[in-house]
C-alpha positions as CSV (number, residue, x, y, z in Angstrom):
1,X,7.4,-25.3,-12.7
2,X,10.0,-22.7,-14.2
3,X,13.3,-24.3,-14.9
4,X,16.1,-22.1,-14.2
5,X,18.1,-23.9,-17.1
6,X,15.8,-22.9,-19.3
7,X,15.8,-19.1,-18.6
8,X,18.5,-18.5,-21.6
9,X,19.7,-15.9,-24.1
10,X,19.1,-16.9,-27.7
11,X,21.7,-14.3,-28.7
12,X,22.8,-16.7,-32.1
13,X,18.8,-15.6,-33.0
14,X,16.9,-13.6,-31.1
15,X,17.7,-9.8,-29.9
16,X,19.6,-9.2,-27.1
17,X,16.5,-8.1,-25.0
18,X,14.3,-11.3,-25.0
19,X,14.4,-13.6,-22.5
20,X,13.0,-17.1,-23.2
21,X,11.1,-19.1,-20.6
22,X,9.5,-22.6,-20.7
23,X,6.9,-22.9,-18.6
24,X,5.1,-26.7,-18.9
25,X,4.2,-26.9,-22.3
26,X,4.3,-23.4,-23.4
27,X,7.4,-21.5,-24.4
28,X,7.1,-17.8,-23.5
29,X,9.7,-14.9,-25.4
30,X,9.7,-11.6,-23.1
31,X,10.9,-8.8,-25.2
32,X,11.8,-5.9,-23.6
33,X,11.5,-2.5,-24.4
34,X,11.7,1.0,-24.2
35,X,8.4,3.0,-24.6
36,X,10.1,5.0,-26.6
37,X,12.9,3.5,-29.2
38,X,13.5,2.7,-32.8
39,X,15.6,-0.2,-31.7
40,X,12.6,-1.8,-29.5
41,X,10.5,-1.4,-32.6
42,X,12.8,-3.4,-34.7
43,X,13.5,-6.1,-31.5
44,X,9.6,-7.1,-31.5
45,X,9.6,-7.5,-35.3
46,X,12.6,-9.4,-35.5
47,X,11.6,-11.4,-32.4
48,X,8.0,-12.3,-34.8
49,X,9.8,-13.5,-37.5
50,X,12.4,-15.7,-35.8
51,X,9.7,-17.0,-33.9
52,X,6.8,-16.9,-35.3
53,X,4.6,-17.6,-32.2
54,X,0.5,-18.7,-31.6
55,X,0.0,-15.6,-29.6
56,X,1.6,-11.9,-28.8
57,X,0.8,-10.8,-26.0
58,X,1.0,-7.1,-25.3
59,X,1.5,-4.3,-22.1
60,X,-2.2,-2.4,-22.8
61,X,-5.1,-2.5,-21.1
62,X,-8.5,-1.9,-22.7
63,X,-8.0,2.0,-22.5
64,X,-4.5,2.0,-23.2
65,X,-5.5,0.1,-26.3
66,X,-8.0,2.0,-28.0
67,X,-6.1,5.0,-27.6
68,X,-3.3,3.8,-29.0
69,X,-5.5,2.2,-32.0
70,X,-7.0,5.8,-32.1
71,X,-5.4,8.8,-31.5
72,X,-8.1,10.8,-31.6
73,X,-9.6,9.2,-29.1
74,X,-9.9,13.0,-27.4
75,X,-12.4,14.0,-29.6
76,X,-15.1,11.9,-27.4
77,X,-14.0,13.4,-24.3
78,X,-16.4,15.1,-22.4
79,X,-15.0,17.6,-20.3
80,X,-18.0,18.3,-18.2
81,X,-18.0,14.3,-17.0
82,X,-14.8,14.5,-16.5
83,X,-15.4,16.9,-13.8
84,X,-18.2,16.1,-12.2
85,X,-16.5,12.6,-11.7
86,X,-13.8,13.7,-10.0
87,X,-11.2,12.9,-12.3
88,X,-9.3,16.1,-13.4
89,X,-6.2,15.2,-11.5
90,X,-6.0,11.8,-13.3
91,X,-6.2,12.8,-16.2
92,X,-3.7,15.6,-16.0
93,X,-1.6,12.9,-14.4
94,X,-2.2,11.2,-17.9
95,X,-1.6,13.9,-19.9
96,X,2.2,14.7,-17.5
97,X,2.9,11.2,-18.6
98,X,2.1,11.4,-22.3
99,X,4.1,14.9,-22.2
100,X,6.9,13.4,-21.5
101,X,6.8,10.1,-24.1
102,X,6.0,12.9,-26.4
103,X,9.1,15.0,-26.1
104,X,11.2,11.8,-25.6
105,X,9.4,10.7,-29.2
106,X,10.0,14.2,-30.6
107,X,13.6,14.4,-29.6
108,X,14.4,10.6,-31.0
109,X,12.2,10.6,-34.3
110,X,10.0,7.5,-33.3
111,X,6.1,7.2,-32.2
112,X,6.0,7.0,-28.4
113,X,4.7,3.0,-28.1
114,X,5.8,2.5,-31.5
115,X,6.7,-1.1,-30.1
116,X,3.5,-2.0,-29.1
117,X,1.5,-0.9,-32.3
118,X,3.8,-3.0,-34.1
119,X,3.1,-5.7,-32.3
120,X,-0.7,-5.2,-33.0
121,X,0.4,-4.5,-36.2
122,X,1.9,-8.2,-36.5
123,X,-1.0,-9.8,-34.8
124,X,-3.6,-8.8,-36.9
125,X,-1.1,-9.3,-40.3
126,X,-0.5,-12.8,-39.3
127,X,-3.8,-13.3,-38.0
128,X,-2.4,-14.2,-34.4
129,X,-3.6,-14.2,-31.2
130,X,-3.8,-11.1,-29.9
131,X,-3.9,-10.5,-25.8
132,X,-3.9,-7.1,-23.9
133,X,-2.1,-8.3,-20.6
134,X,-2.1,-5.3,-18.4
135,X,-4.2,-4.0,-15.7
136,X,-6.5,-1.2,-16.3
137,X,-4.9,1.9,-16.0
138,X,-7.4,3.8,-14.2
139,X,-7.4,0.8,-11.6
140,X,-3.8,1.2,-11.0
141,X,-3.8,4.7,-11.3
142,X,-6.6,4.6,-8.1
143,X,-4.5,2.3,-6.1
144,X,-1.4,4.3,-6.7
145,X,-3.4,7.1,-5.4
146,X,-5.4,5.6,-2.7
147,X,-1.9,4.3,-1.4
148,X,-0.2,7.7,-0.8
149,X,-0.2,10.7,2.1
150,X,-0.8,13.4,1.5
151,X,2.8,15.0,1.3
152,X,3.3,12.3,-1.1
153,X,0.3,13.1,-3.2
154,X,1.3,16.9,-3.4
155,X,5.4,15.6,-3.5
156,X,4.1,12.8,-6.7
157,X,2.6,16.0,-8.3
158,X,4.9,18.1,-8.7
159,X,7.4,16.2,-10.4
160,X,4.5,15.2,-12.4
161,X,4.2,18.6,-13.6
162,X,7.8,18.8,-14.2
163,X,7.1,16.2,-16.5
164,X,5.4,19.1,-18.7
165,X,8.2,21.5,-18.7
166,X,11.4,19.3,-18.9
167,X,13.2,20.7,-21.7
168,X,16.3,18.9,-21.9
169,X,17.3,16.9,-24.7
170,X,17.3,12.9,-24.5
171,X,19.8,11.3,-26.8
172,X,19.0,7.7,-28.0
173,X,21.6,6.6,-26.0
174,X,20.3,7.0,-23.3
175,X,17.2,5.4,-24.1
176,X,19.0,2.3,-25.0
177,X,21.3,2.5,-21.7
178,X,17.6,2.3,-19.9
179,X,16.6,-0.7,-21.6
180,X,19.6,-2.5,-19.6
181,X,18.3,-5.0,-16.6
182,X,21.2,-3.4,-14.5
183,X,20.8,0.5,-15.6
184,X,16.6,-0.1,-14.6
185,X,17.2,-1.9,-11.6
186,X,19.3,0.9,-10.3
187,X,16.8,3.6,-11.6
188,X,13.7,1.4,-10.1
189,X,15.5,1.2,-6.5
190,X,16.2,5.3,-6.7
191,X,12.6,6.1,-7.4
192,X,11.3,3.3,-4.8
193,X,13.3,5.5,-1.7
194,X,11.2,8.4,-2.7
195,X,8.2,6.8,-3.5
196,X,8.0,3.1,-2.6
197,X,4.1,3.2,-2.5
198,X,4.6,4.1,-6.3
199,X,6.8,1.5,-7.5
200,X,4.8,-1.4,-5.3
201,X,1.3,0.2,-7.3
202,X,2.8,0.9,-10.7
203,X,5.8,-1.8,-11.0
204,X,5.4,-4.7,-8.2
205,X,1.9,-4.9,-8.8
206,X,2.0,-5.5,-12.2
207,X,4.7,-7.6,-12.6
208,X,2.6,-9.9,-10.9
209,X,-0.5,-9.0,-12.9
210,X,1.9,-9.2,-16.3
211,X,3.0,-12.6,-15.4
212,X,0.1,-14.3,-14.7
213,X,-1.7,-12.6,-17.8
214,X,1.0,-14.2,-19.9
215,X,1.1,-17.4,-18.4
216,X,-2.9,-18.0,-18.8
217,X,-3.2,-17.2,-22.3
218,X,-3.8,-19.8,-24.7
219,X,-0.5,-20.9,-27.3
220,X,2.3,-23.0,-27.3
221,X,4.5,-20.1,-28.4
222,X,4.0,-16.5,-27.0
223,X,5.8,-13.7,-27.6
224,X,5.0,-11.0,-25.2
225,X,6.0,-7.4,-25.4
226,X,6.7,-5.9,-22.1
227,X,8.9,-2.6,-20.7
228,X,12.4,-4.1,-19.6
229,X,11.7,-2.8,-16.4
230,X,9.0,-5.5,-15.9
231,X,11.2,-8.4,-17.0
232,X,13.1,-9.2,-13.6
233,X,9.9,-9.3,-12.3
234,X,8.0,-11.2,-14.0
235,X,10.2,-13.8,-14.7
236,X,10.2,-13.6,-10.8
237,X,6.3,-14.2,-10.3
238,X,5.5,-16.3,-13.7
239,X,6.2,-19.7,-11.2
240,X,3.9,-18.8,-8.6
241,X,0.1,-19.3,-8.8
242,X,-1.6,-16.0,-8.0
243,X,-5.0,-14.9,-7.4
244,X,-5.0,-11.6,-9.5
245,X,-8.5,-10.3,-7.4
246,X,-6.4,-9.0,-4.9
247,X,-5.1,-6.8,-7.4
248,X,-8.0,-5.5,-9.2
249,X,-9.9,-4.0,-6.1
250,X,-10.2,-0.6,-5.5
251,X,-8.5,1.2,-2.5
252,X,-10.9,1.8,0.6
253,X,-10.9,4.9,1.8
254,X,-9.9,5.1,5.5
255,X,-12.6,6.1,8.1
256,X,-10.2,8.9,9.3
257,X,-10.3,10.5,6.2
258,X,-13.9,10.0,5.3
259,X,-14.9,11.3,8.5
260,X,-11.9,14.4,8.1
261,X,-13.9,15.8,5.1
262,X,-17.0,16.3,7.5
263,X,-14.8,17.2,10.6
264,X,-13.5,20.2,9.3
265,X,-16.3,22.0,8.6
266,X,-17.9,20.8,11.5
267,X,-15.0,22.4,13.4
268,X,-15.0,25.9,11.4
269,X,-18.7,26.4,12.2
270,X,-17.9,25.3,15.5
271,X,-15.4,28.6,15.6
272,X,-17.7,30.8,14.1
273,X,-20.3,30.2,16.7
274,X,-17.9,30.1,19.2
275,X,-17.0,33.2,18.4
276,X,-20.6,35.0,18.6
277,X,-20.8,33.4,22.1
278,X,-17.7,34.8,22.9
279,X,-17.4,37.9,21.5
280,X,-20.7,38.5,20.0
281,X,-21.9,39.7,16.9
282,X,-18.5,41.7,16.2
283,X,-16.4,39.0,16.5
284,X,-18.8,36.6,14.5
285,X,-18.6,38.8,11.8
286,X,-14.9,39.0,11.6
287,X,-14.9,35.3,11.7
288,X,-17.3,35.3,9.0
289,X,-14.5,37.7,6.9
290,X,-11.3,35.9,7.8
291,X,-13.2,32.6,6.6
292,X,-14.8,33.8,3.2
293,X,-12.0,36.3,2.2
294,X,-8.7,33.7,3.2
295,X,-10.7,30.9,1.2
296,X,-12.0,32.7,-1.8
297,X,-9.0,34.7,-2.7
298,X,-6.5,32.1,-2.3
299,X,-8.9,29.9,-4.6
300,X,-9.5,32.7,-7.1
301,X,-5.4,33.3,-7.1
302,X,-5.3,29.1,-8.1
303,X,-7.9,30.0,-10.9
304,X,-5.6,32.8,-12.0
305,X,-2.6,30.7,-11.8
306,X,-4.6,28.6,-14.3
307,X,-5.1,31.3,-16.5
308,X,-9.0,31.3,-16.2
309,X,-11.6,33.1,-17.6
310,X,-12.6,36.3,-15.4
311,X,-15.7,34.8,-14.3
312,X,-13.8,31.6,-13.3
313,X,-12.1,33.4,-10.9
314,X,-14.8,35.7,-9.8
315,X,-16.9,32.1,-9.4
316,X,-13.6,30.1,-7.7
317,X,-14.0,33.4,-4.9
318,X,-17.2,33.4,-4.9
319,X,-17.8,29.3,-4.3
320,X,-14.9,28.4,-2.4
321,X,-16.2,29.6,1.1
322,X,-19.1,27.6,0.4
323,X,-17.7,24.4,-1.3
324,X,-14.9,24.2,1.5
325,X,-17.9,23.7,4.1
326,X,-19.5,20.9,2.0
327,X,-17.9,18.1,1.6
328,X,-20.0,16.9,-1.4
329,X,-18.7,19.9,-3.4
330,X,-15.2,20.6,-4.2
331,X,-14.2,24.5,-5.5
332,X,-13.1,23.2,-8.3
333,X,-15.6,21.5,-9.7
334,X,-17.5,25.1,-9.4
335,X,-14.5,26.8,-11.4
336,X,-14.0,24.0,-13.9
337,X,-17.9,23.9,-15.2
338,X,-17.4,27.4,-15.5
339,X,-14.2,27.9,-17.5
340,X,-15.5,25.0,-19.6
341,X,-19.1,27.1,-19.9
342,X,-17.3,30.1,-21.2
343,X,-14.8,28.4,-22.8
344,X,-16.0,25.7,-24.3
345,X,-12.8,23.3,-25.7
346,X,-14.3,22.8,-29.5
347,X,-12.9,19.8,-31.4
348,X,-9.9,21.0,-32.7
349,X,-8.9,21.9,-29.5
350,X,-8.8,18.2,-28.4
351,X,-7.0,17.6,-31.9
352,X,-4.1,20.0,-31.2
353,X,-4.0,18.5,-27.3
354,X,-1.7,16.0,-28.0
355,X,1.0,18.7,-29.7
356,X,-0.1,21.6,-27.4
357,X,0.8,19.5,-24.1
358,X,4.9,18.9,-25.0
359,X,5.5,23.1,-24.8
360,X,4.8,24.8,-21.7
361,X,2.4,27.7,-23.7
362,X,0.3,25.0,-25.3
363,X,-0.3,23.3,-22.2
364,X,-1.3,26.4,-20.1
365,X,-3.3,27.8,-23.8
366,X,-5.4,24.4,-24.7
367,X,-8.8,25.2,-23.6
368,X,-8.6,21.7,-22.7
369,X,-5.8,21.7,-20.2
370,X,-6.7,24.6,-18.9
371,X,-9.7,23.3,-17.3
372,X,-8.3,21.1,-15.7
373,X,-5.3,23.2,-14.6
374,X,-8.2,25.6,-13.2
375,X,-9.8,22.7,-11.2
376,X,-7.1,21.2,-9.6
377,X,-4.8,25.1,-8.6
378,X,-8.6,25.9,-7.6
379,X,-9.0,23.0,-5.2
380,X,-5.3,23.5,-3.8
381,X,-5.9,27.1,-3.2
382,X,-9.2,26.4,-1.2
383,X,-7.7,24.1,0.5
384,X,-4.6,26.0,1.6
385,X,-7.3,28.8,2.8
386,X,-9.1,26.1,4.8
387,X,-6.4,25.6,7.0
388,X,-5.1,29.2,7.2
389,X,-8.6,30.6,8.0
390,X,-9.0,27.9,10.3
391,X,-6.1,28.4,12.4
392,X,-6.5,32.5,11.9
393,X,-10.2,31.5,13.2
394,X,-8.9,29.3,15.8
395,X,-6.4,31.7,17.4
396,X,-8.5,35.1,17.0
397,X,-11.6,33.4,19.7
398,X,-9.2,31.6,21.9
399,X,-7.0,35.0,22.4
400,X,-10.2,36.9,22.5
């Protein structure tokens, strides 16, 4: 059992941000960190060689891992995949977030996760145990997503965008002022009355994923690297005996929405015919008009928005009246293939992503971004003219 008189602050030795927890035979240091901090990086080193533990354990996953291990990890991407699989939006929801650890690193001189790669760094040196204790991103990144409304899905990605353009300048300081259990805690209970399906996804969760990742791994001394956000809670959770399963499945869609997607355009044929019954061929055919033209222009305005090639958003207005009545197809995915078919990202394009996404130009210029841009402002715009044609549908045969 965890010992409350044994959860101390070795501040004659250790750093001011490790916590120290004995836990039956094992002895478990939690440093915490900023993702972004030259004084973190220097905690976990010091932290090593006071310590000098059987096992570091560190906050990556698998993914998170290799891409950290090799940056040009982009390279490999294919973009056409990535598409076809549906996961644009995540991944621009990755790139928002490494955006912003970018400009934080740029402004404050230090590698974004410069604290974790040193740990790696001192694994493999010392020839140490070395355990990746986080959840797969992509699974937490699908429950996170699975777990919101709408409003919050289209509220979560704006400021995610934000996250792109934020140009204001982020002093050390404040960075270090983070790190502090008090200055988080108040941060983390902000963020939670905006989004509280968020911070149970990306924070709760895995503090109880961290904890019991830390606790099973094999050592008598185990230093684990962690964000200082993470520490309340899992020094909360590292007592308790929890099955992680529950935490690694994937969200089930509900039935309402899975049956929405074929609702909808049961419903706007359902108009048009209507409105032939109604009103005959006359009024079928401005159905017909109201339905291609709303939907294709507001999706060939997204692929503009984007920046996309001419033919993207001759193919977004073209495809969106059709995609938007089958649900197996989204108007995207029609735009995206395109704008990647005439412009093709070449290598060096995924080697200059990861400087292009901190400015506002090089985001909306990569040929890399900008597919994805073109996907998901496509798939808003169709959408947006799903419901407007609808209800312009709707209330021209009812008046009529």
């Amino acid at each position: 059992m965890l010992k409350g008189k044994n959860i101390i602050m070795e501040k004659q030795v250790l750093p001011d941000s490790v916590k120290k927890i004995q836990i039956n035979d094992k002895i478990i240091y939690l440093v915490g960190t900023a993702h972004v901090s030259k004084q973190s990086v220097e905690d976990v080193v010091n932290t090593v060689a006071c310590i000098k533990p059987d096992t570091i354990c560190v906050e990556l996953c698998e993914a998170r891992y290799n891409s950290l291990k090799n940056p040009d990890i982009w390279k490999n991407t294919d973009i056409f995949k990535i598409i076809k699989e549906g996961k644009s939006l995540f991944l621009l929801a990755q790139l928002g977030m490494s955006a912003f650890y970018k400009k934080m690193g740029e402004n404050l001189e230090v590698t974004p996760g410069g604290e974790m790669f040193e740990g790696i760094r001192l694994a493999e040196e010392s020839q140490l145990n070395l355990v990746l204790v986080d959840r797969d991103v992509q699974l937490t990144l699908k429950r996170l997503w699975g777990g919101l409304s709408v409003w919050q899905k289209i509220k979560l990605g704006f400021q995610l965008l934000g996250g792109f353009f934020e140009s204001e300048s982020i002093e050390s300081s404040m960075v270090e002022e983070m790190k502090e259990l008090d200055q988080l805690e108040n941060l983390i209970e902000t963020f939670a009355k905006d989004f509280p399906e968020v911070k149970t996804k990306l924070i709760d969760e895995r503090d109880i994923y961290l904890s019991q990742k830390i606790k099973q791994v094999s050592g008598q001394t185990i230093v684990a690297v962690v964000g200082a956000g993470h520490i309340p809670g899992i020094m909360q959770e590292i007592e308790k005996d929890t099955d992680l399963s529950l935490y690694e499945e994937l969200p089930k869609p509900s039935v309402f929405f899975k049956s929405l997607k074929w609702i909808i355009p049961g419903i706007i044929l359902g108009l048009i015919c209507y409105g032939f019954w109604q009103g005959g061929k006359d009024t079928s055919l401005e159905t017909i008009y109201i339905w291609v033209l709303t939907n294709g222009i507001l999706s060939a305005f997204g692929a503009l928005i984007a920046f996309g090639h001419p033919l993207t958003i001759l193919s977004a207005f073209v495809g969106a009246p059709f995609t938007s009545l089958n649900p197996m197809i989204a108007a995207g995915w029609v735009s995206g293939i395109v704008q990647a078919w005439v412009k093709k990202p070449l290598v060096q394009d995924f080697e200059r992503l990861g400087t292009d996404i901190s400015s506002f130009k090089g985001f909306w210029l990569n040929p890399v971004s900008r597919v994805l841009l073109v996907v998901v402002f496509s798939n808003l715009g169709s959408a947006a003219g799903t419901f407007i044609a609808g209800a312009w549908i709707a209330a021209k045969v009812t008046s009529g």
